[in-house]
C-alpha positions as CSV (number, residue, x, y, z in Angstrom):
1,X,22.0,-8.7,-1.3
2,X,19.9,-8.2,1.5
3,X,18.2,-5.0,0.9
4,X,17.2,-6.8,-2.6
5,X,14.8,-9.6,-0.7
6,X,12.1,-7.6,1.1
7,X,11.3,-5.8,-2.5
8,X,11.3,-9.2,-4.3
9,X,9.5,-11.2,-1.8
10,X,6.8,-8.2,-2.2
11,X,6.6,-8.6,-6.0
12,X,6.6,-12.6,-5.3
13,X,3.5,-11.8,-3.0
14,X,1.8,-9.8,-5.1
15,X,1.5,-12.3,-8.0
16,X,0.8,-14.9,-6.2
17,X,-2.6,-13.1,-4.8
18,X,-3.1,-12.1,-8.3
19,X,-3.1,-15.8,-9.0
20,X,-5.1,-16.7,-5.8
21,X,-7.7,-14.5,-6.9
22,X,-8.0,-14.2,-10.6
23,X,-10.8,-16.7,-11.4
24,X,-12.6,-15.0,-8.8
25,X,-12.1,-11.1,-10.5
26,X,-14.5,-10.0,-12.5
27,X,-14.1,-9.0,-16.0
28,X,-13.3,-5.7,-15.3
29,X,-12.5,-3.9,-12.9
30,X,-11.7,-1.0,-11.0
31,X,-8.3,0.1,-11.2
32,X,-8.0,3.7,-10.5
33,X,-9.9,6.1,-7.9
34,X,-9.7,10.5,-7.6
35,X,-8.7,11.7,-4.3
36,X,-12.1,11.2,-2.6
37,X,-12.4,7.5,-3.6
38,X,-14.6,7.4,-6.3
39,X,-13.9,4.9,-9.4
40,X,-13.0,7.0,-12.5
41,X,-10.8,4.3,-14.3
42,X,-12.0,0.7,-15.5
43,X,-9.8,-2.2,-16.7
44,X,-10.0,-5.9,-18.1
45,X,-8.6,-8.1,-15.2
46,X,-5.9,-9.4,-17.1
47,X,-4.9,-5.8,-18.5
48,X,-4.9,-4.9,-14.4
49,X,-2.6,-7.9,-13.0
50,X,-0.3,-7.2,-15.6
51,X,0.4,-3.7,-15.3
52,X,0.4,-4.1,-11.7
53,X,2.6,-6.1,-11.9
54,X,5.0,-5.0,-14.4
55,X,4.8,-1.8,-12.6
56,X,6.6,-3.0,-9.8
57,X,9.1,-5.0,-11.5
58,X,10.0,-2.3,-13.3
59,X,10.7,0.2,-10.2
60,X,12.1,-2.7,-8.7
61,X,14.6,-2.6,-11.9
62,X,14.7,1.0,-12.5
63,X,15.9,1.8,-8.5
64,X,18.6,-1.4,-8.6
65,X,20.3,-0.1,-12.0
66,X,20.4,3.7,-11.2
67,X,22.8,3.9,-8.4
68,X,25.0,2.1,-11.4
69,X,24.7,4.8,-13.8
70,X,24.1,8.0,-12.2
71,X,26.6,10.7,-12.8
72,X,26.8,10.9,-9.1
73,X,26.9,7.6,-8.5
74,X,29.3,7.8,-5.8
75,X,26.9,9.5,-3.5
76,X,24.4,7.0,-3.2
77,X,26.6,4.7,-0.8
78,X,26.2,8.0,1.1
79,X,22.4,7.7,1.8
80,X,22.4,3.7,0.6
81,X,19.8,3.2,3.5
82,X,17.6,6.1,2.7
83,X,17.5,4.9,-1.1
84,X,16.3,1.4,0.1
85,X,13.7,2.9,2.2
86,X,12.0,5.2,-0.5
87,X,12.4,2.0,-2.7
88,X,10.4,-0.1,-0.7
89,X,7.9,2.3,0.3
90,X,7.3,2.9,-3.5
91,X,6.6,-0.9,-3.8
92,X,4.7,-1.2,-0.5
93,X,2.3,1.6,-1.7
94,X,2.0,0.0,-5.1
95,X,1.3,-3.3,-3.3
96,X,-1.2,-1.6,-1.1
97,X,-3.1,-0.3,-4.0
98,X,-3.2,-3.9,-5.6
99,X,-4.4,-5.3,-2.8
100,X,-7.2,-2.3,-3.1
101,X,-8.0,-3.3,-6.4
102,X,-8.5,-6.7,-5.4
103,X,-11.0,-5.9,-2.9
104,X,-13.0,-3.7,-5.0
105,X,-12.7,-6.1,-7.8
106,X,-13.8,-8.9,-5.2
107,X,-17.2,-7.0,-4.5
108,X,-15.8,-6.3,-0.6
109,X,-17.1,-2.7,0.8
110,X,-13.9,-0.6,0.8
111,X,-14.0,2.7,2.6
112,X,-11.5,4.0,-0.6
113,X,-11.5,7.4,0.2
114,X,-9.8,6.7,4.4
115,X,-7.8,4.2,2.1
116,X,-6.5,6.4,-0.8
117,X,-5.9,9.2,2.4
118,X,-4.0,7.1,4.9
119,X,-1.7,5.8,2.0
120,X,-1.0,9.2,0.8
121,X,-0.7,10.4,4.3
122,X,2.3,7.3,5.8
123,X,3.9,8.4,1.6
124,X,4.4,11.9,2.5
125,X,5.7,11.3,6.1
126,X,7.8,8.7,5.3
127,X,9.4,10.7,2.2
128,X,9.5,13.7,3.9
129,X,11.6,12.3,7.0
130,X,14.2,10.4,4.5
131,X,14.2,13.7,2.1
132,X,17.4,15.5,4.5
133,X,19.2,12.3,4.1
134,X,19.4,12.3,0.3
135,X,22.8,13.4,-1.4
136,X,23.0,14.9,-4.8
137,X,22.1,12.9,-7.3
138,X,19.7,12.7,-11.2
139,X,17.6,10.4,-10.2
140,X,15.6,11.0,-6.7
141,X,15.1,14.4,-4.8
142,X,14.5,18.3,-5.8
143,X,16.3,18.3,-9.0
144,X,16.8,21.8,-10.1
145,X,19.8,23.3,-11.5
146,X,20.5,25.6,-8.4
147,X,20.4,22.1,-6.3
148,X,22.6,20.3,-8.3
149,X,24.9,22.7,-9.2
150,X,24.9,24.2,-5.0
151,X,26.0,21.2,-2.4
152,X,24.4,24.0,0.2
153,X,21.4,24.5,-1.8
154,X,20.4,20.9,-2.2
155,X,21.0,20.2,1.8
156,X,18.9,23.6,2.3
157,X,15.8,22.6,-0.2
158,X,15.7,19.0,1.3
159,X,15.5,20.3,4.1
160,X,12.6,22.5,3.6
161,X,10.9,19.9,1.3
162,X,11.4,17.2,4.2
163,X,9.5,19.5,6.7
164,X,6.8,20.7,4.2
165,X,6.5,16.8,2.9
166,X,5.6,15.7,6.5
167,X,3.4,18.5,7.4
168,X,1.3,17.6,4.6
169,X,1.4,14.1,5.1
170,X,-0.2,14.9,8.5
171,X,-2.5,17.0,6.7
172,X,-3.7,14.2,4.5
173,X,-5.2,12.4,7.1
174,X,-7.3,15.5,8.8
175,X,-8.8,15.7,5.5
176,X,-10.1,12.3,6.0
177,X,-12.8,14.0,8.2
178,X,-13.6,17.4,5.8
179,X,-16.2,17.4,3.4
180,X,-15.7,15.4,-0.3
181,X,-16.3,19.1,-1.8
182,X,-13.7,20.8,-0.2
183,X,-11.7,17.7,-0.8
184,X,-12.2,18.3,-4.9
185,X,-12.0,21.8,-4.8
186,X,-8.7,22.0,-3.2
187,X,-7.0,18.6,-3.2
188,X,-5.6,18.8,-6.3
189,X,-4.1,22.4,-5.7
190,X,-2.9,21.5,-2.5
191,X,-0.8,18.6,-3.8
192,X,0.3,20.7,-6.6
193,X,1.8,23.4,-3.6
194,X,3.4,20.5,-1.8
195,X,5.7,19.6,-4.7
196,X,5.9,22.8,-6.0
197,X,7.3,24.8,-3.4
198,X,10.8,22.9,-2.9
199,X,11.5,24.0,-6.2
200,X,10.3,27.6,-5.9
201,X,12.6,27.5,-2.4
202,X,15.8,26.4,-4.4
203,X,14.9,28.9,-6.6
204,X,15.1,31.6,-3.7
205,X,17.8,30.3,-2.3
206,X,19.9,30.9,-5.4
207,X,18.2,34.6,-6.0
208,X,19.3,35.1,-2.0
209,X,22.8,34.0,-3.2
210,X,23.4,35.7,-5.8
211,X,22.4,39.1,-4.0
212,X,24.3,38.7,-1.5
C-alpha cells in the first residue's frame, strides 16, 4: 500500500493546482514545446487539465495492473523497488511539465528550453541507473526477442542501455549551453541513437552468440 501513496498524493496535487489556477488560465494555452523550448502545440484550458490529468491517472493505472497480468509476472517482486521508482519518476515528470504549463499559461517568463533540458537530463539518469535492475518482463525495458528469449542477453543489454541512458542524460544538460541550431539539427537524431542502440546491442549479442 505504501508505494501506492506518493503517486496518488502527486495526482491529488496536481488537480488541485489545476483547480487553484483555472480561472486565472487563459483560454488557450501552451501545452507542448520542441526540444529548444519554443511553443509548437496550443490547447483550450480545459482540453489541457484534462488530459493532464487523465494522463497521469492512467499511468498511474496502467503501472498498478501490469505486474498482475504480465506473462512474467513473477519477476517483478524481483525488481518491485525499481518498478516503483520508474513509476514515480514518470509521474513526477508529467507533474513537472503541468506545473510548466501552468506557468506559461499564467504569463510567468519561463526559461523552457533549461527546463525541457534539465527534465530530460534527471529522466535519462535516473532510468539509466534503475535500467540493470530490471528483470525480464513485456512491459518495461529493451524488449526484443533476443532479450526475452536470453536471461544473459537481457542482463547484458540493460546493462549497456543503463550506461548509455546516463551518459546521455549528462549530455542533456551540456547541451543547455550549445547553440539552439545545433540543438535542432542534432537533437532529434541524438535521442533517436540513445534508444536505438540497446536494441542494435541485443541484436549483436545474439549474432555474437550464435557464432560462436
Amino acid at each position: 500500500m505504501k508505494k501506492h501513496i506518493f503517486p496518488i498524493i502527486l495526482i491529488g496535487a496536481t488537480v488541485i493546482i489545476w483547480l487553484l489556477f483555472y480561472q486565472q488560465l487563459p483560454s488557450e494555452m501552451p501545452i507542448h514545446w520542441d526540444i529548444n523550448g519554443n511553443v509548437n502545440g496550443y490547447a483550450t484550458k480545459s482540453n489541457a487539465m484534462l488530459m493532464s490529468i487523465a494522463l497521469m491517472v492512467f499511468i498511474y493505472a496502467m503501472m498498478s495492473v501490469v505486474p498482475k497480468v504480465d506473462p512474467k509476472k513473477n519477476n517483478y517482486k524481483n525488481f518491485s523497488k525499481s518498478y516503483s521508482i520508474i513509476n514515480i519518476l514518470t509521474l513526477v515528470v508529467i507533474f513537472a511539465i503541468n506545473m510548466l504549463m501552468l506557468t506559461a499559461g499564467l504569463g510567468y517568463k519561463v526559461n523552457t528550453r533549461l527546463a525541457i533540458h534539465l527534465i530530460l537530463g534527471v529522466l535519462f539518469i535516473v532510468l539509466g541507473n534503475y535500467m540493470p535492475q530490471i528483470k525480464p518482463n513485456y512491459f518495461i525495458g529493451v524488449k526484443t526477442p533476443w532479450t526475452l528469449n536470453d536471461e544473459d542477453n537481457w542482463k547484458k543489454t540493460h546493462r549497456f542501455g543503463g550506461r548509455t541512458f546516463i551518459i546521455s542524460g549528462f549530455l542533456f544538460m551540456i547541451t543547455i549551453f550549445l547553440p539552439d541550431r545545433f540543438v535542432e539539427d542534432f537533437g532529434v537524431p541524438f535521442i533517436l541513437i540513445i534508444l536505438l542502440s540497446p536494441l542494435a546491442y541485443s541484436y549483436l549479442l545474439f549474432r555474437r552468440q550464435i557464432n560462436g
